[in-house]
Structure formats: structure tokens, C-alpha cells
N, C-alpha and C positions, 0 to 999 in steps of 0.2 A: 625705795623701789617705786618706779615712777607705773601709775594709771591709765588704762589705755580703756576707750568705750570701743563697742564697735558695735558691727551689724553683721551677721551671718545667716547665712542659709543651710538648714540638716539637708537632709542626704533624699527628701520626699519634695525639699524647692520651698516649704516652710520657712519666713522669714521670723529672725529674733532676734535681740538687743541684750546687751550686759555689758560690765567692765571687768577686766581682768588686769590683775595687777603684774608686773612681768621689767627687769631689769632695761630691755630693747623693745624697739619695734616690732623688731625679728621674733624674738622670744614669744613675744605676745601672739603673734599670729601664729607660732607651733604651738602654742597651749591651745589655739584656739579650735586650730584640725585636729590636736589628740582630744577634743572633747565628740570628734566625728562631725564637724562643722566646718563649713568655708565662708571665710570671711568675704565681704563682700566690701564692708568701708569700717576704716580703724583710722582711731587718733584719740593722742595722748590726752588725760585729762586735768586740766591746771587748777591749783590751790587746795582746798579739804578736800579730802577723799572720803570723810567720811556722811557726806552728804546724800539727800536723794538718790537712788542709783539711775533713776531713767532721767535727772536732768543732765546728767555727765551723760549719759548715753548721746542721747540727743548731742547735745553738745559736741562732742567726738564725731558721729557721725556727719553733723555739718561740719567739722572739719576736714574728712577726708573727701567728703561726696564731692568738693568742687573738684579735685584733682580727677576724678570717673570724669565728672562733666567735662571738665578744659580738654581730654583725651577725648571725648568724642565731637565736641566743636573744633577740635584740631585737624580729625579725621574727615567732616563734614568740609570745609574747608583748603583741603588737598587740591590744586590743580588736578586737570585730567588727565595728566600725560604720568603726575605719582599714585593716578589709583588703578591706572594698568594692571593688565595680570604680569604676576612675576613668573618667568622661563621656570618649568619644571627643574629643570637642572639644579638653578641658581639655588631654589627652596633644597631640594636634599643635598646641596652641599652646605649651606646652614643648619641643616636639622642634623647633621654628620657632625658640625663643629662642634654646634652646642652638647649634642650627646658626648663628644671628648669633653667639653669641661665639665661639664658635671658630672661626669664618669670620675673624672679626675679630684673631685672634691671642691671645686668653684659653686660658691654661691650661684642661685640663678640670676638672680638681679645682676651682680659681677659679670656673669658670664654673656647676659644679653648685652651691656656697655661694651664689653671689650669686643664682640660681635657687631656693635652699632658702629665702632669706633674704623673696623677694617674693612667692613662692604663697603662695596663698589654700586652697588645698587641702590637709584635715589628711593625707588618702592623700599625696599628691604629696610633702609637704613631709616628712613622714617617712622614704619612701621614697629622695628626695633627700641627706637625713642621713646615710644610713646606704650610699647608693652612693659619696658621698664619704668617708666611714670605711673603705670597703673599695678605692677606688681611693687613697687614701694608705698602706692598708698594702700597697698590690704588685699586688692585680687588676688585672685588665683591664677596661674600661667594660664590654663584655661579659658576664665573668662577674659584674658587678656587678648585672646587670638579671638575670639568670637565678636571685635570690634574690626579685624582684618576681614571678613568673608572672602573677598575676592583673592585673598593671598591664602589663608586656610581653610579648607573646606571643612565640610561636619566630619567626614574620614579622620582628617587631623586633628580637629579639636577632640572627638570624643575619645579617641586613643590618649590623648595627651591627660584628658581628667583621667581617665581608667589607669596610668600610671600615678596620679597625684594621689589616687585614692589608695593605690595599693604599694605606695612607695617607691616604686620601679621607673622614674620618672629617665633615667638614662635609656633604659632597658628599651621602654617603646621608644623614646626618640632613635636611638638605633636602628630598632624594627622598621620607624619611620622611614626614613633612609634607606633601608636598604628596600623596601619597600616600592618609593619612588623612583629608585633607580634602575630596579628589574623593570619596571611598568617603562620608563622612559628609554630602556635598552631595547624593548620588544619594539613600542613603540617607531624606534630610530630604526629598528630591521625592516619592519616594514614598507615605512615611507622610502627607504633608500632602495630597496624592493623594485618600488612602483616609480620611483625617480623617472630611470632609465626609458620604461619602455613609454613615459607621459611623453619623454621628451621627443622618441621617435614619431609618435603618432602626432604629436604639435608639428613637428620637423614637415612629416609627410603632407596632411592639412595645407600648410603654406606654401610647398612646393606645388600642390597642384591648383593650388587656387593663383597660384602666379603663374603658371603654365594656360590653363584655361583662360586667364583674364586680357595675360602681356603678350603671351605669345601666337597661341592659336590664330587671335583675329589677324595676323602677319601674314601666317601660312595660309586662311581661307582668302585673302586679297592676290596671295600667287596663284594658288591652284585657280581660281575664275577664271587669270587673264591668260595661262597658259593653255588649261585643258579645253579653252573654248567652248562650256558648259557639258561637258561632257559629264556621265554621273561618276560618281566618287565609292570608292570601296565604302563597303557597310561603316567599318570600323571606323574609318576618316571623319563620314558624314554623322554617326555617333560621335566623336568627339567634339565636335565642331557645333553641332546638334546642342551638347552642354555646354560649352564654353558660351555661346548665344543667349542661350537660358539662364546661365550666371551674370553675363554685361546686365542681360535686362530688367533680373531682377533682381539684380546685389543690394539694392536696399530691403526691399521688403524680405531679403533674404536672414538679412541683417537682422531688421525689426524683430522678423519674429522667433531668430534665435533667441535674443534679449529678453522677449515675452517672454518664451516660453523658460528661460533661464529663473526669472522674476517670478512667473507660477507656479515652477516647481518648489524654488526656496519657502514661499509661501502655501502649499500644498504638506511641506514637510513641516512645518512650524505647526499644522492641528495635529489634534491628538490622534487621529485616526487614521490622517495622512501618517504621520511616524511609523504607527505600527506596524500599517501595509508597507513601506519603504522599505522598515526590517523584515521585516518575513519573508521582503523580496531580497533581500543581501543574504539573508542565510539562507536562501534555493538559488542562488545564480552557481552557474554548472563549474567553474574552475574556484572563483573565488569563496563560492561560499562557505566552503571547509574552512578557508584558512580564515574567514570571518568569524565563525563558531566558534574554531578554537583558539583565538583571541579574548573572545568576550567571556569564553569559561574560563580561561587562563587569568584574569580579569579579574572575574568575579571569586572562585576561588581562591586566588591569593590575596584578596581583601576582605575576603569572609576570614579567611583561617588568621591574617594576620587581626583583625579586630579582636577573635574571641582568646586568641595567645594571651592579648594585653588585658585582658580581664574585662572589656566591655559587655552586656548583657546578652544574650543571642537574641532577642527581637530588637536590642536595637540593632544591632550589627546586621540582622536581617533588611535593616531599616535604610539603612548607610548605603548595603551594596543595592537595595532598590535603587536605592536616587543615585548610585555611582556608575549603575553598568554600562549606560553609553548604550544601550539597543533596549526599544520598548518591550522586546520579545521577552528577553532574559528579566528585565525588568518585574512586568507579568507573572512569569513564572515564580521570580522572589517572592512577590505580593502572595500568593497560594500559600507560599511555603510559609513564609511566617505568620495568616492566618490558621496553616494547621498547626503548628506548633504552639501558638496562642491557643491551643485547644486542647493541645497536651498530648498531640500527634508526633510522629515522628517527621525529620526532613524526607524521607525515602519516597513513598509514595507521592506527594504532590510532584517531589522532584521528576519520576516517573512517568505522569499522568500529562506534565507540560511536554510531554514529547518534543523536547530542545536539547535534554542532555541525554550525551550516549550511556551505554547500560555498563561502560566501565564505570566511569564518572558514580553514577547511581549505587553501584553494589563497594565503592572504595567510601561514599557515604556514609552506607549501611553499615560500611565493618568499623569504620570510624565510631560512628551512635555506641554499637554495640560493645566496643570496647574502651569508651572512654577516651578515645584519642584524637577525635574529631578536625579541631588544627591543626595537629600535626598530618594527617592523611589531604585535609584539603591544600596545605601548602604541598605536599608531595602529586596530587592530582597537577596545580599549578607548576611545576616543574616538568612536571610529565609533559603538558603542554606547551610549555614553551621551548622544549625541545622540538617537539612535532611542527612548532610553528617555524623554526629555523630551517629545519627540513622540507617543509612543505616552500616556504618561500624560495629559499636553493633552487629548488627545483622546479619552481613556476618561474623563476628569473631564466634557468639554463632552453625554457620552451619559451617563451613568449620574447626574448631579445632577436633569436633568430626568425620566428615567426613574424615580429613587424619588420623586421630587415628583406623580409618576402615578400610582404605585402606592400612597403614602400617599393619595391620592383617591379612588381606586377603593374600597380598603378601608373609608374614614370612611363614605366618601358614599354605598355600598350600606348599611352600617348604619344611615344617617340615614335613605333612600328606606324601609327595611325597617320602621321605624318610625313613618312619616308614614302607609306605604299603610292600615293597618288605619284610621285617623283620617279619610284620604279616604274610605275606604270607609264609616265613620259617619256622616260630614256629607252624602254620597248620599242612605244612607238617609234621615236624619231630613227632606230636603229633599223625597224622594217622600213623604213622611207627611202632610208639609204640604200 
């Protein structure tokens, strides 16, 4: 029976050293998690086994450590175009596959190869590579994505350890999955939502800035030489009036939309610009509902889904901090898991942040109360993503014909503005005759 050294870390981040005796590689490292340790670097150890136990340690451990190393100068090393972020999609239909084979009884190791072997993605498939180079020298699936960040967040790593620790390592990849694919479904309702009416208000934008720019000064060269200065209806001499004021200041018009484009980005990048920017998206009068109940919908179904997979609730309080995408909601996490760090309940701080409705709060409360907490918060999350389908329905069937109004208004005063002078000529020449 062949000697393996390694290096692990308990369950508190505590590092320690031994050898373990064990038929496989494999074996060695399941002896070494039933002992409630994750191995960190393992390798076999040659000739007397019955020597020193810390110089085989050592030993082993510089055997396996270059293989950690080579995995992260490989990663340092990535062109820019393979450290891209990878398409939400792409990630939960990998974490979909991998959860079938290991569902199925495939080794992990096995199952990231045959995974490295079929993407199409040069991110994915590198990344794969080199997870399975480091779960053969001794990592943990785990720390093996904590060398990805920009491909797996702390969302995914910590769920992935919380199934390594509690066996269920299919179970959350599944969750994973299905997980990212409700978030990337709402997601896609949304944007396809707001496609449409971007496109008309672009649409309109161009039309009138080609009308004021091309056409206008055309019609202000006839009306001069025919009306023989005569004054021009209100409306005419407004159009004509802007159309003037755009030739002459289409640059600085320019400039300082770009400025002010460039300030803003930079306005929302502080901490304080963020938080004023949300506070103002969840008070804007149409959208800001369906903004709320996004980011609960959000936040919710990532809380409920962390504490399912058996993550800690501060951290998971932790996660959906840094996950929810608006400082507001954000804020509010940070309350919550100081009261609970207190030995408080979620209810009141929830409350007190006056951002969630008093459904939200009291499905909470009955959750706390009766033990059932995930499961109520992914039911709260459904609830809302229902509302969100609804609610966008219904802002698509008012806001498509409302910019279809509004592009009318705009063309068709500029066309009336330009006909009236012409009616006004053929009057006259009519009374002449």
C-alpha cells in the first residue's frame, strides 16, 4: 500500500501536515475529507515509509505544490481575449452537464475531461483544464474555481464547498443551474422588454435630427425668396428657430453630451454616486416597481438558494450583499446580517430598511418562525418573478404605442410647420387672382 504526504486545511482555515497510507491517489484524499479536512496539496511518498513523518511530508508536498503553481502561472499567463467573462448561459449549461454526470456516478475529475473535451468555449475549456490539473493534484472542486473568479463568483464557489462538505455535490450543481437560468430567463424578459421601445426612441432621435439638420435649411431658403419676408406662422419660425440652433451648435452639442455621458459613468463608479442613482431607479414613477421587484426577486432566490445548499446564513447574508446589483438592497443586507450577527432576527432590520414590501417581510417572519426559511424565500422569489412578467407585459403593451405617439407628434408638427407657410402662399396667390 503505497504513502501519500499531504497538506490540509480543518474546517476553521487551520493548516496541517501528515501521511496517509491509501491503495490510490483517489483514496488518499477520501481518507483525508473523512478525517473533516481538505486537502490542499498531496503526493505519494517514495522508498521507507517508516521514516521521519514530517520529512515525507514535506517532501509530498513539494511534490504536489508545483502542479497548484503551473495552474496559476498558466492562468496569469491567459491571453485577454481567454480571460473574458464567460456568457451566463454558456456557465449553467456546464454546471447542467457536470451535475448529469456526477448525478450519474462519473468521477469528478472524469467528468471535468469529458467536459474540457466537448466545449466550445476557448474561456470554458481552458478553465476546465486546468480545474482538472488541480483536482488531481489534491484540491478541492472548490478551491479549484477560486483560481477562475471572473468565470465563478463567491455565489458559486461557496455553494460548490457547502455541497463538498455535506456530500450533495450534484444536488447544488443542479440548484446551480437551475438557479442561473431563472436569473438569466428574467433577465432576457426584461432586456427584450426594453429592446423595442430603445429602438423607437433611437429611431425617432435620428429622424429628427435629419429633418432639422438636411431638410429644414431647404425649406427656410424657399419660404425667404418666395414670401418676400413676410413673418412666418409661430410654428414654422419655431422649427426653423431649432433647426438654426442645432447647424450652429452641433458640435458643442456633441461635446457636451459625451461630457456629460463620461460624468455620469464616473459619478456612478463612487460610492455615493451608486447609492443616490439607486434610490433614484427605485422611485422613478413607471419603472421603478418593476426595478424592486427584480432585485427582491434577485436577492431572494439567492439567499434561499445558498442556505438550501447548507452555506452558513452570515455568509450567505454575505454573498447576496456583494450579489444584488443595487446599493440600496445591498444596505439593507448589510443591517440584516449585523442583526443576525447579534442573534436578532431577519424581520425587523428587514423592516426598518424600508425597500421590502410588508408581504416580503411577514413570508420572512413565518419562514424564521417555522423553520422553513429557503424554502419560503424561493416561494417569495417566484412570486416575483411572476409579477415581473406581468408587470413588463404590461409596460411593453403602454409604452410601444406611446413612443409610436410620440414619434408622430414630433415628425408631423415638423411637416404641418412646413406646409403652413406654402398654405399660406397658395391663399395668397389665390386672392390675387
Amino acid at each position: 500500500m503505497a504513502k501519500f504526504a499531504y497538506i490540509a486545511k480543518d474546517p476553521s482555515g487551520k493548516e496541517s501536515r501528515g501521511t496517509i497510507e491509501a491503495p490510490t491517489q483517489a483514496q488518499a484524499i477520501a481518507k483525508i475529507r473523512g478525517l473533516g479536512l481538505f486537502p490542499s496539496a498531496i503526493g505519494a511518498v517514495g522508498g521507507d515509509s517508516g521514516g521521519d513523518s514530517k520529512g515525507p511530508a514535506k517532501k509530498g508536498a513539494a511534490a504536489a505544490a508545483p502542479k497548484k503553481k503551473s495552474m496559476g502561472s498558466m492562468e496569469i499567463k491567459l491571453p485577454k481575449f481567454m480571460r473574458a467573462k464567460v456568457k451566463p448561459k454558456d456557465l449553467s449549461t456546464l454546471t447542467r452537464q457536470l451535475a448529469t454526470l456526477v448525478d450519474a456516478g462519473l468521477p469528478l475529475l472524469r467528468g471535468l475531461t469529458v467536459l474540457q473535451k466537448q466545449t466550445q468555449n476557448p474561456t470554458l475549456k481552458e478553465a476546465l483544464a486546468g480545474m482538472a490539473e488541480s483536482v488531481q493534484g489534491g484540491n478541492t472542486f472548490s478551491d479549484s474555481l477560486t483560481a477562475y473568479p471572473k468565470i465563478f463568483n463567491n455565489l458559486y464557489v461557496n455553494m460548490v464547498k457547502a455541497g463538498e462538505a455535506g456530500g450533495v455535490l450534484e444536488v447544488v450543481l443542479n440548484r446551480l443551474a437551475e438557479f442561473a437560468e431563472k436569473a438569466e430567463k428574467l433577465k432576457n424578459k426584461v432586456k427584450g422588454a426594453m429592446t423595442y421601445p430603445i429602438v423607437v426612441l433611437v429611431a425617432a432621435l435620428g429622424i429628427t435630427a435629419f429633418l432639422l439638420v438636411a431638410v429644414i435649411p431647404k425649406f427656410q431658403g424657399i419660404f425667404k425668396d418666395m414670401l418676400n419676408g413676410k413673418e412666418l406662422p409661430a410654428i414654422t419660425q419655431f422649427v426653423i428657430d431649432a433647426s438654426n440652433f442645432m447647424i450652429e451648435n452641433g458640435l458643442a452639442i456633441g461635446a457636451g453630451v459625451v461630457a456629460f455621458v463620461i460624468l455620469f459613468k464616473l459619478f456612478a463608479k463612487t460610492k455615493g454616486g451608486k447609492v443616490a442613482l439607486d434610490h433614484f431607479k427605485l422611485r422613478l414613477p413607471a419603472f421603478g416597481s418593476l426595478i424592486r421587484r427584480t432585485c427582491i426577486s434577485r436577492m431572494t432566490r439567492t439567499l434561499g438558494t445558498l442556505m438550501a445548499s447548507g452555506v452558513p446564513v452570515l455568509q450567505a447574508l454575505q454573498i447576496v450583499r456583494d450579489t444584488s446589483g443595487n446599493a440600496v438592497i445591498a444596505n439593507a443586507m448589510q443591517k440584516v446580517h449585523d442583526a443576525v450577527k447579534e442573534g436578532e432576527s431577519m424581520t425587523a432590520p428587514l423592516a426598518a430598511s424600508k425597500v421590502f414590501p410588508p408581504m416580503v417581510i411577514s413570508m420572512v417572519q413565518v419562514g424564521e418562525e417555522t423553520g422553513a426559511l429557503p424554502d419560503m424565500l424561493t416561494r417569495i422569489a417566484n412570486t416575483y418573478d411572476d409579477e415581473v412578467d406581468n408587470a413588463v407585459a404590461g409596460m411593453t403593451s403602454i409604452i410601444e404605442p406611446m413612443l409610436i405617439l410620440i414619434l408622430a407628434v414630433v415628425v408631423g408638427t415638423i411637416v404641418i410647420a412646413m406646409f403652413m407657410p406654402m398654405v399660406q402662399l397658395i391663399g395668397n396667390l389665390g386672392q390675387q387672382a
